[in-house]
N, C-alpha and C positions, 0 to 999 in steps of 0.2 A: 602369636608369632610362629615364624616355622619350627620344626623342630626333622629334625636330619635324621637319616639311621644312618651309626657311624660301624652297622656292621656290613655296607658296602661300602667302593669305592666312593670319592666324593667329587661331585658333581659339580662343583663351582670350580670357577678360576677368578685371580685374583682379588680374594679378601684375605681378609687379617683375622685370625683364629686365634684364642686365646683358651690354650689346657690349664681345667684345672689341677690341683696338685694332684690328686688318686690319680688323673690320669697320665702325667709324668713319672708316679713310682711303678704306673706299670711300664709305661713304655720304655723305664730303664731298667727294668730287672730285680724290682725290687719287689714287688708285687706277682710270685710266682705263679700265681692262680690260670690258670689255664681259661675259664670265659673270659680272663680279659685279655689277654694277647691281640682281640682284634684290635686296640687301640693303635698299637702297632705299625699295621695292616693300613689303618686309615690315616693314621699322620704320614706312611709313605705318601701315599693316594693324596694330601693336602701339599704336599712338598712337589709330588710331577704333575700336580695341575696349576704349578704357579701362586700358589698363595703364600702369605707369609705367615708365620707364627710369633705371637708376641708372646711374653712372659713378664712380669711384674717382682718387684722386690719383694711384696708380700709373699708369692709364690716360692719362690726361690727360700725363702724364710721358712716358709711352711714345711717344702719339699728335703729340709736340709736336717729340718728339728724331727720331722714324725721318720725318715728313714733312719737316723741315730737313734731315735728312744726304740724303734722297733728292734733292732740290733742288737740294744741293752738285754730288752727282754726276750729273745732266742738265746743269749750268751748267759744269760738264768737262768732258763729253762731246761739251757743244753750242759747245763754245769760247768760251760767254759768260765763263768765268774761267779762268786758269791754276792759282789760289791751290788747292793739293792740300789747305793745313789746313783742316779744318773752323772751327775755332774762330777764325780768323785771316779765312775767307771771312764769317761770318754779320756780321761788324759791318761789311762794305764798301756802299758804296751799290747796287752791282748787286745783295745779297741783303734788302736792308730789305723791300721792297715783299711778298716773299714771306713773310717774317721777320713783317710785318703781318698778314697774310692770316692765317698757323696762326694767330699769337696770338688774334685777332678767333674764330676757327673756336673755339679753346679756352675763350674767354671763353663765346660760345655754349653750347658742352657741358656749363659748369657753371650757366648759367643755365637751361637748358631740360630740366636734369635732377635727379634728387635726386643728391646727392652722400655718397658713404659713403666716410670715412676707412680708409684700411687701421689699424686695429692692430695691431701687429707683436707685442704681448704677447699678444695672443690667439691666435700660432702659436709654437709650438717650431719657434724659428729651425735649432737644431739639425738638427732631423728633416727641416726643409725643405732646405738644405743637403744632406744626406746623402742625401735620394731625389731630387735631383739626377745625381747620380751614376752612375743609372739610365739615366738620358738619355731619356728618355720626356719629360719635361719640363723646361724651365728655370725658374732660382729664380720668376718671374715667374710663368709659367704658373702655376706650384704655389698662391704668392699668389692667385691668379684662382678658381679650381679651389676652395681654402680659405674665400673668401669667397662665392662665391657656395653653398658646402653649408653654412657656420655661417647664411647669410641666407636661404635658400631662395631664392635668385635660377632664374632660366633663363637660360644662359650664349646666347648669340649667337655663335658665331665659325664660320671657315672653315676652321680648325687642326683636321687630322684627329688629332692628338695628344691629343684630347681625347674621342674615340671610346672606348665604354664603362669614362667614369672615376666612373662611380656619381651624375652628377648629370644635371639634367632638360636637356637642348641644345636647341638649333634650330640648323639647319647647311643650305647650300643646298651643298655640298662631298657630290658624288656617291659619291666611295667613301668616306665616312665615313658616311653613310645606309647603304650597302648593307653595309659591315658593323657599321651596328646593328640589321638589319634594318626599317629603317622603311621 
């Protein structure tokens, strides 16, 4: 399948793109790193040529739990908290403000998106489970992977794990280009 460089403009009009979750915490700010800001750049560039972006519960689930736990652990590191639990830190008043912030971000991504339910009857959970095991991918991934080849989605992510898995990508992740040859 193709695979896109998502560090130019994008070149299609009207399909339906699906970001993975990295590429949601960067494009919200929560992911500071400066090579990836191009994702940025390019969900502009998907948005003025007309295409839609879809996002998934799992996503949103993903996007909501790994920016909280990352938070926990900057606010340990930074001595803003002592509190090691997770679950014990996010109801304290030092984490609400932030605790708002994703929520608000999440709200966002289900408004400014179409939203596709995962169905878990439309995958053999078995099968998914079981090539697992492979380690090429997590149950997630697999989920991701699943829905975007039953929808005809174009996956968005930075996960070279995803490098020649039979569906259409956009990657601005240098060695996952070079070996799709794009």
């Amino acid at each position: 399948m193709t695979t896109h460089d998502a560090r130019q403009d994008c070149k299609l009009t009207g399909r339906k793109f699906f970001l993975d979750t990295n590429v949601w915490i960067n494009i919200n700010g929560f992911d500071p790193r400066p090579e990836f800001r191009v994702y940025s750049d390019y969900y502009k560039s998907l948005l003025e040529a007309n295409n839609a972006i879809v996002v998934s519960d799992l996503v949103v689930s993903e996007f909501h739990n790994r920016c909280c736990k990352t938070q926990h652990n900057i606010c340990l590191g930074s001595g803003i908290t002592t509190e090691t639990s997770f679950k014990r830190f996010r109801v304290l008043p030092e984490a609400q403000e932030f605790m708002e912030s994703v929520r608000d971000t999440c709200f966002n991504l289900i408004d400014d998106c179409e939203v596709d339910q995962l169905e878990l009857g439309a995958f053999n959970l078995s099968d998914t489970i079981e090539s697992c095991t492979a380690g090429r991918f997590d149950y997630n991934d697999l989920l991701i992977l699943e829905l975007c080849r039953l929808r005809g989605y174009i996956l968005i992510t930075h996960d070279r794990d995803y490098a020649n898995c039979g569906i259409e990508v956009a990657t601005a992740n240098t060695r996952f280009l070079r070996e799709a040859g794009a």
